[in-house]
N, C-alpha and C positions, 0 to 999 in steps of 0.2 A: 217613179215620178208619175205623176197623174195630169195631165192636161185636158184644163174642160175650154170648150169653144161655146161662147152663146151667142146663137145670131139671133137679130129681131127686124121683125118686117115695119120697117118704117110707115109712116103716111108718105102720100107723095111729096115728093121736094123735099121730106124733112132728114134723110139721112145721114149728111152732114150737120146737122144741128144737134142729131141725137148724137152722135159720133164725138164731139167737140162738148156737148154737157155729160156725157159719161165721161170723157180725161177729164174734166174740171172737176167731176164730185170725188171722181177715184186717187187724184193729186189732194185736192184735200182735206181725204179722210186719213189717206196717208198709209191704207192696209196693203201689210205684203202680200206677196199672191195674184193680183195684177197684175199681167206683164203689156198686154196692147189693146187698144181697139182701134180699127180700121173700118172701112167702105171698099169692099172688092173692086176691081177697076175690071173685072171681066165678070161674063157668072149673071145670077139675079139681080136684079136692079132693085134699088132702095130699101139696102138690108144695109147691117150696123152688126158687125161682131167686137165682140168682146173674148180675152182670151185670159186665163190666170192659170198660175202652173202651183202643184203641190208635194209634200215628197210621198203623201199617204191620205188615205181617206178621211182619217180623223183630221189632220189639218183642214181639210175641204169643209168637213165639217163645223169644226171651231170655226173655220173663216166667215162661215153664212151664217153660223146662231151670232157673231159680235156683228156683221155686217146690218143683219135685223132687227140688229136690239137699238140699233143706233137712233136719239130722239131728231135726228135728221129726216132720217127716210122715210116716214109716213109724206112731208112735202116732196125729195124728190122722186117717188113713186106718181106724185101728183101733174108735178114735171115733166115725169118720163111718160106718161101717159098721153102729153099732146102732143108727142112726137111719133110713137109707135102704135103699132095696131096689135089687134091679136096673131098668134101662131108664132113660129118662130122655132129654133130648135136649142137642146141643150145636147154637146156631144162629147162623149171623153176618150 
């Protein structure tokens, strides 16, 4: 099983808002793989992870080419973009 964790550095004050429109786009799209996103309540301040679990790489894979092909996401990349800043990490 594979678990990827992606944190992203929020603007200020916006971490809860990114938090709460990632569960809304991730509810739905409706894709398996997903399992949470949260706001640490200790640790670095106004970061937003996300977390999705897979049983193998290809599935990780397939997940992110359907996830990108989606004609949603070009707006909520657009979305997501007034909530977060650059940097961030991806960790499996």
């Amino acid at each position: 099983m594979i678990v990827e964790r992606r944190t992203y550095k929020c603007k200020y004050g916006r971490n809860q808002a990114a938090a709460e429109f990632a569960k809304q786009c991730q509810e739905t799209l409706g894709f398996p793989g997903f399992k949470r996103t949260y706001t640490p309540i200790s640790g670095t301040n106004n970061i937003v992870c996300q977390e999705f679990e897979f049983e193998d790489w290809q599935e990780r894979e397939d997940y992110w080419a359907a996830f990108f092909a989606l004609p949603q996401i070009p707006e909520w990349i657009e979305t997501w973009s007034t909530m977060v800043g650059p940097g961030g990490s991806i960790e499996f």
